[in-house]
Every structure is written in structure tokens, then in C-alpha cells.
N, C-alpha and C positions, 0 to 999 in steps of 0.2 A: 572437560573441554568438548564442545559440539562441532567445533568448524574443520575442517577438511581444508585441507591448503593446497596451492600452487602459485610459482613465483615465474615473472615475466620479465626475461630481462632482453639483451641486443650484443652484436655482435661490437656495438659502438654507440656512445651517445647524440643523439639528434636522429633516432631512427625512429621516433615517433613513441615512445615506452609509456608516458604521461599521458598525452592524449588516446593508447589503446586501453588504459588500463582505466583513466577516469570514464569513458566509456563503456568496458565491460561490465564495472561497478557498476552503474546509472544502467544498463539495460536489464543485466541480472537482478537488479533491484525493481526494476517494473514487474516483473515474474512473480516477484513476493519471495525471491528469495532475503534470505539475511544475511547482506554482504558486509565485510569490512576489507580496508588499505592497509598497509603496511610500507615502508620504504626503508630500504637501506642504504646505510649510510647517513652523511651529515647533510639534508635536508629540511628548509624547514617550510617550502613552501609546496612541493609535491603533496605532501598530506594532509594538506588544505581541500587540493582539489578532489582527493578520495573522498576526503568528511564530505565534500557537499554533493558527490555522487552518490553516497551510500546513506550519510545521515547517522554517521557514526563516526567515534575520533581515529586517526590513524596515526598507530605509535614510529618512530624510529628503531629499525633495528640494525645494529652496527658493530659487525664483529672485531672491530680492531678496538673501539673504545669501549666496549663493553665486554667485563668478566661474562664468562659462560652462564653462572647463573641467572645474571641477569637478562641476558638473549632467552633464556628459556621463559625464566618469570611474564620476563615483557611477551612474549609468542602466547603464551598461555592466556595473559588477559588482553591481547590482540582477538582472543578466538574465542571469548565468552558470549554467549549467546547470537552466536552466529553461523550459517552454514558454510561461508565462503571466505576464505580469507586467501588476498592475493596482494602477494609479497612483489610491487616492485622495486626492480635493481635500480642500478646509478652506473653510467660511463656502460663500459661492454660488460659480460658476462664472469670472466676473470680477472678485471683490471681489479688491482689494490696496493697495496705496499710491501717492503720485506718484511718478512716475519714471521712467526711459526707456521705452521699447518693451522687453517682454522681462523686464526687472528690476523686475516692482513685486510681484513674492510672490505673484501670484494663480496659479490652476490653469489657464486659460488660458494662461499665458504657456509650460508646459510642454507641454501639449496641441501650441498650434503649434509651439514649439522642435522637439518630435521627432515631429510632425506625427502623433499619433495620433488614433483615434477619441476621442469623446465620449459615453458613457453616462449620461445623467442619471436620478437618484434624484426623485422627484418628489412629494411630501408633497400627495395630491387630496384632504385635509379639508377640506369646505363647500367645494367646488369638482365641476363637470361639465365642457361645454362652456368654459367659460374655460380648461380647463387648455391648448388648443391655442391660441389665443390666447398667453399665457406664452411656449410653447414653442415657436411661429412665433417668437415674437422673440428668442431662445435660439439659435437656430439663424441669423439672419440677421444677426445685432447683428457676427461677426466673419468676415473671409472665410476667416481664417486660421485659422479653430478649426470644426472640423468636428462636430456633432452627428449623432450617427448612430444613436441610440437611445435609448429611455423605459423605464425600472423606473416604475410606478407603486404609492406606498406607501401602508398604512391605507386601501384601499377598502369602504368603506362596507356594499355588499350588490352581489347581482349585477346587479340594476339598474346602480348606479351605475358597475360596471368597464361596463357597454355604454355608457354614454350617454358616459362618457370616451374608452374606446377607438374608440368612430365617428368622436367631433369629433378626436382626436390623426391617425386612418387617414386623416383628409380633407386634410392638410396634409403625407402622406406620411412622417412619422417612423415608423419601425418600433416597437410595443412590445413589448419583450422578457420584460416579466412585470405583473403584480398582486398586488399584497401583503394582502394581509385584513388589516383591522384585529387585530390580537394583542397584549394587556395582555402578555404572556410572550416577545413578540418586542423585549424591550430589553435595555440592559446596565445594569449600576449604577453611579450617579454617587455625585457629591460635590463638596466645593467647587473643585477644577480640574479640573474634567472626570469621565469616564467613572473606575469603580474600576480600578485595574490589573489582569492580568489574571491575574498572578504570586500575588496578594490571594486569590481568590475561586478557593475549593476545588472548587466546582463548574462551571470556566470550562468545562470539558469536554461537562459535558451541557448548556450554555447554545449550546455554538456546535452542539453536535450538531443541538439544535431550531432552531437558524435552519437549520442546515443542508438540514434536514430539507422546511421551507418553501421554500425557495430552492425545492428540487429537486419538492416541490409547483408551484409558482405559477410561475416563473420558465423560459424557454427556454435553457437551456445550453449546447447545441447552438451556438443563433442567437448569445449573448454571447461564446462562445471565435469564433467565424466572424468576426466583426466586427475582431479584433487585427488589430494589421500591426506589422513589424519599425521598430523606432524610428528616426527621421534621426540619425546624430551628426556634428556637426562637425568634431568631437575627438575619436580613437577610443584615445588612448595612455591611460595606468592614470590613476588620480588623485593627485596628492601628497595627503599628508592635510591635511586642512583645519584643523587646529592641530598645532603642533609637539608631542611630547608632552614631558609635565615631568619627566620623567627614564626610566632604562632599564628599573627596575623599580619600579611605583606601587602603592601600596599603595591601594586600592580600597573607600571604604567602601561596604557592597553589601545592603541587606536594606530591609524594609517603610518603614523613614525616611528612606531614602539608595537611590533609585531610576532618578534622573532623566539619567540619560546617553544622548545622540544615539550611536544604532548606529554613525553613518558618524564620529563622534569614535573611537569603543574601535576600530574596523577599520582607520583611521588610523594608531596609535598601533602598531598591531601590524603593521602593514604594514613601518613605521619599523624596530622590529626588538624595539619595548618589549613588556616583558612587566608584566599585571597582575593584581594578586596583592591577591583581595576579604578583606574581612574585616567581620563584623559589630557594629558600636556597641551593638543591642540584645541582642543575646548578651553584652554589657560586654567583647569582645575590643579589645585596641589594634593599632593600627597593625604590621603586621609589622617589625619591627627589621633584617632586611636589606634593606628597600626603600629608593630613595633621592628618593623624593618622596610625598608623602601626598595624594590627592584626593577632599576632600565632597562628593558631588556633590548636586543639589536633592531635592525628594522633599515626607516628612511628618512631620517634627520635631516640628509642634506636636500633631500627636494621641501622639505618646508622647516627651515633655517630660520627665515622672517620671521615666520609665524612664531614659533618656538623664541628667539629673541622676544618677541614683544607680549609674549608671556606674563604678567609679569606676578598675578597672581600665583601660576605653578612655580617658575625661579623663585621666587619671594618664599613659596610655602616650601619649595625642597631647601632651600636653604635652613631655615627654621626648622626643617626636620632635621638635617646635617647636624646640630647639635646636639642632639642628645640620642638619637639614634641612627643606625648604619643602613646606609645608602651603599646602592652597587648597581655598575652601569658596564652591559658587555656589549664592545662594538660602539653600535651608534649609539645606545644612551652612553657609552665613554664618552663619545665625542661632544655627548650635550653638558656632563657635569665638566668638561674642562673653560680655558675660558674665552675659547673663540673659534668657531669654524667659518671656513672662508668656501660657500658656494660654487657651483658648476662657471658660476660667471667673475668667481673671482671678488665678490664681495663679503667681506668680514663682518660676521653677527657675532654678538658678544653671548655668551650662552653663560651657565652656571656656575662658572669659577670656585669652583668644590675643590676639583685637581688646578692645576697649574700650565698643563698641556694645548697648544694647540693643533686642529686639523684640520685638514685643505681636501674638497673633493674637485676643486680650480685642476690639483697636479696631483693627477690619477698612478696610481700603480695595481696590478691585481696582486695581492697575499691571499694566498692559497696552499691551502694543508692540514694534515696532520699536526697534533701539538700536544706534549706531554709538558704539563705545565706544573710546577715546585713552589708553592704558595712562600713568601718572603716575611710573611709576620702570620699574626693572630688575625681572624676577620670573617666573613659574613660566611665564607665557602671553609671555614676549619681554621686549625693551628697554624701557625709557621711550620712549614717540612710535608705539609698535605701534599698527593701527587694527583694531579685530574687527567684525565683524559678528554679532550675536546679538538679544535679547529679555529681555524681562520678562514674567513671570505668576505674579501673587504677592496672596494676600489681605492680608497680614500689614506690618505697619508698623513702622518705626524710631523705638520712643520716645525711644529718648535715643544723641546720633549719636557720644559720646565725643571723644578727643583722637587718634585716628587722621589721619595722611596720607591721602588718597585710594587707593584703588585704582585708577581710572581720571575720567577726563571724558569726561561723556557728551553724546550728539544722538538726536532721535528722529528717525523716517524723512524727514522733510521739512527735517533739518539744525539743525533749533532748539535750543538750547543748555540742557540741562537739570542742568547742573551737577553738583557732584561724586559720586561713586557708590562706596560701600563702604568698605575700610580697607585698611592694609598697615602690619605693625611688625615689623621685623625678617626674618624668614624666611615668616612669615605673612601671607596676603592674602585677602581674601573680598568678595564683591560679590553683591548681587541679578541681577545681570546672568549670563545664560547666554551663553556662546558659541558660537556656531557654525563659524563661518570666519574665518580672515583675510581683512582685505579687498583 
């Protein structure tokens, strides 16, 4: 291992963590350092926009769903031929779930794990002197988690960065930058998050201008000086974190069909499977020499038409449905059942694999943790497998058909939430993402 780490997290989410972090990438990366991303937690569009600041992939690291080994394995090939690797967080700095020491999915629990510094992103709207205050308790709240520096974001005027910077210098945290308030220093959302980055033709000059600020406002110098080489417990490879569903997978891969964990497809390939994309919205089906078929989540419901009138890929997944297994989480669920009804309320008739329909008309947010208890034999293991994964999904199950279950679920605290998705024949699908076995 060559890289040297440090992780960037916030007191709170929306305090700017994605745009300092795709930023420092993209500017430490003009340097000629060798930087890569990392993100904790269950994201899967934050590490898009690292890969395109850095030009390298950036893994999920997530210590509620992920055994210890595998945080270490995955850390380790995060930090292969690189000098910088910055770890950011998700929500505030200790936000996660109950549960052991170590295992509750907060950024914290990683920081300590491989004992790196602390960078916090620090949103000082309608704030001065308080913000030290905060960040005394930031700093003292864990002995195991070291805080070791302040980006301060959206400052005000130069008044403001002094009157901040005095009362932070008096409590002795170092700050390593000041962000000016910038209507232009954001990325573009939508209903799950930020736009990908893959989307947005101009991701280029978007990260060039953060860059640009960074390397204005921010000490770089002082932010690379701050890394230290990470603890591992466990220094052997990682087995992957699911089995893959067969040797060659056919891949659906384009603006509706997006949503795959880096350290899943690095898995699979590790194993020795080869995958092989193809695109739904292009009306392309399933490649015919692959011997398993995977949907993965995404944005189905903003091109539903299109998808309907398909008819080459419905025609070809169907055809594959027959002799080989097909599997669709999230939004490819919502495509192999046999109707999803649009933001405006109109029903497209989609793949009728499963039996299920869903409505993105009548919105609810699912949001969570999810220990999930596979219900038979199938693409992801036996009947009795236990995964560890989530839910993030606006879109609702109007009508749940005559399908068997795909699995039984729990959410983080164990609670019983009953059955989740469908499974007929060679076909299965579930709103459930997976992450790991548990």
C-alpha cells in the first residue's frame, strides 16, 4: 500500500462534503499527485464524481454492511498505486445506526478503524463565533476519532471568514480553507441525490471551477501534510462481497440502468467473471452468450416510454428469462414487472417477468438499512443467505401481484419488515440493493 489517507466529513449533510472533496481530488490531481475517492456508506453516485476528478474508480466503504475484512481489503485496493486517498463521509461525522462499536455505518467508525485524520467541511451560514463552539465538541465528543482540521464553507464576506477564523484559531484546530459563498460552486440534484456525473456533459468544466476555488481559497500544501498511512488489521485481498451470478453477465448499462457499487463489478472480476454492458435505451437485449442477466437500479421512471417501446430489449430479456436468471434491484425490479405508471401518471407496460406493479405518480421516500434473508435458491445464493444492503427509492408498489418473495427483510435495529420483491421461475427482483454478505 502507497497512499496515505485522510477522510472529510461535516457536522451535517448539505454542508458542501461532495463538492470540497471532488475538488480537492481534481486540484491535487493537477499537481500530479495520484489521487483517489472513497465514500462511505451506501452511495452510489458520490463516487462517480471522485472517478471523474481523479480518473480513478472510487470504492464504497461501509462499516455496518461490511465485515471488517472486507473494509480492510476494500481500503487496501482503494490505495493501490496512489498517493492520496480521501475517504468521504455521508450525513454528519457520527450519524449511523445502533449497533456495536465499529459497525453502526457512521464515518467515524472508519476514521478510527484505520485511524486516520479528520477534515471537516463546515457549512458557517448565520454563524461566527459559534462555529468554535460546534467544533470544540467535534473534536472532543470521540477520543478515537481525531479531528484535525476545518474547510470552512459559504463565507459570508471577509469580515466574516476573520471573526470565524479567530474564535476556530482559539480552540486550536487548524483551518485549512474558506469557501465564499458561490451560487456556481454546486452540482445538480434531483430526486436521489446529486445528477450523475456520467449525465451532465459539462461535468468537466463544473469540477474544473471547483477546482479552480479549491486551489483559490483552500491550503493544499497543509491538506496533503495532514494524510498518514492507514491501520489495517487485515492486510490479505478482499474475497468479493457477493458471489457473482454467473461467468459472463450481461450488463444493463446506460442513463436508466446506473446504479452498481464499484467494489460489487471489482468483485466479480476478481472471481474471474467477465461483464458484458448493453443498453435498454438503445432498445439492445441482453447479449445471448452471457449466462446471467443483471438490472441494476438507476432511472427507469424518467424514461418509462422509451423503455416500453423497447421492444427489441423486452423481447430479448424475455427470451433470456427462459433458460437463464435474470435479476433486477430497485429500478430494473420495477422494469421486469408488468407496469410502471410515470411522474404524470401514465402506465407503460414493462417486462412482465414478475407480476408486480409500480407508481413513481404516488411517491413515498424508503430509506435504510436492510438485512435481507433470501426466500429460495437464485442468482444471489441459497434460500437462508443473509445480505446486507439498503433501500433508496421514491417510487411505490401499487399492486404487489402473485409472486413468491424474493427475500425477508429487517431493518438495522432487526425489526421485521416483512416480505420484499418477487421471484418466478428464473427471474427475481427486489427494491433491495445489495451490498455484502453478511
Amino acid at each position: 500500500m502507497s497512499a496515505r489517507g485522510v477522510v472529510l466529513s461535516a457536522v451535517r449533510s448539505s454542508s458542501g462534503k461532495t463538492v470540497v472533496a471532488t475538488g480537492i481530488l481534481a486540484a491535487l490531481a493537477r499537481r500530479g499527485m495520484r489521487v483517489r475517492g472513497a465514500k462511505s456508506g451506501p452511495d452510489y453516485i458520490d463516487p462517480a464524481f471522485h472517478a471523474a476528478a481523479s480518473g480513478a474508480p472510487s470504492f464504497n466503504l461501509d462499516s455496518w454492511a461490511m465485515a471488517p475484512p472486507l473494509l480492510d481489503g476494500l481500503l487496501q485496493l482503494s490505495s493501490q498505486d496512489a498517493d492520496l486517498l480521501l475517504i468521504e463521509g455521508a450525513l454528519g461525522l457520527f450519524d449511523g445506526v445502533s449497533g456495536p462499536p465499529g459497525r453502526r455505518g457512521s464515518t467515524a467508525d472508519l476514521a478510527a478503524r484505520f485511524r486516520l485524520p479528520v477534515i471537516l467541511v463546515h457549512d458557517v451560514s448565520g454563524q461566527s463565533q459559534t462555529v468554535a463552539a460546534i467544533l470544540r465538541g467535534m473534536m472532543l465528543h470521540d477520543p478515537d476519532v481525531r479531528v484535525a482540521g476545518v474547510i470552512l464553507n459559504r463565507v459570508g464576506s471577509e469580515r466574516h471568514r476573520r471573526l470565524v477564523e479567530e474564535a476556530v484559531g482559539a480552540i486550536g484546530l487548524p483551518v485549512l480553507g474558506a469557501l465564499p459563498r458561490q451560487a456556481d460552486l454546486q452540482l445538480p440534484e434531483r430526486h436521489l441525490g446529486l445528477v450523475q456525473a456520467g449525465e451532465d456533459a459539462a461535468i468537466g468544466a463544473t469540477i474544473a471551477r471547483i477546482a479552480d476555488s479549491i486551489e483559490r481559497h483552500c491550503d493544499l500544501d497543509a491538506i496533503a501534510a495532514l494524510a498518514l498511512p492507514p491501520a489495517l488489521a487485515d492486510a490479505s485481498p478482499a474475497a468479493p462481497a457477493l458471489p457473482p451470478p454467473g461467468q459472463r453477465i450481461a450488463l444493463a448499462s446506460d442513463a436508466a440502468f446506473s446504479f452498481l457499487y464499484p467494489h460489487v463489478i471489482a468483485g466479480w472480476r476478481a472471481a474471474g467473471a467477465r461483464l458484458v454492458p448493453f443498453s435498454p435505451l438503445a432498445d439492445e437485449a441482453p447479449p445471448s452468450n452471457c449466462d446471467a442477466c443483471w438490472l441494476p437500479g438507476g432511472y427507469p421512471e424518467l424514461h418509462a416510454a422509451r423503455i416500453a417501446s423497447a421492444e427489441t430489449f423486452l423481447g430479448g430479456l424475455r427470451r433470456f428469462a427462459e433458460a437463464r436468471p435474470v435479476h433486477g434491484e430497485c429500478g430494473g425490479h420495477m422494469v421486469l414487472g408488468r407496469a410502471l405508471v410515470d411522474a404524470d401518471g401514465v402506465r407503460h407496460t414493462m417486462a412482465g417477468l414478475l407480476d408486480h406493479v409500480t407508481s413513481f405518480a404516488e411517491r413515498r421516500l424508503h430509506l435504510g438499512y436492510r438485512v435481507a434473508t433470501l426466500s429460495g435458491d437464485g442468482i444471489l445464493g441459497q434460500a437462508g443467505t443473509i445480505l446486507r444492503g439498503h433501500e433508496f427509492h421514491y417510487s411505490v408498489l401499487v399492486e404487489r401481484g402473485g409472486d413468491a418473495p424474493f427475500a425477508f427483510l429487517q431493518d438495522a435495529r432487526g425489526e421485521a419488515l416483512g416480505p420484499e420483491g418477487g421471484r418466478r421461475g428464473l427471474v427475481s427482483g427486489s427494491y433491495f440493493h445489495a451490498i455484502a454478505n453478511a
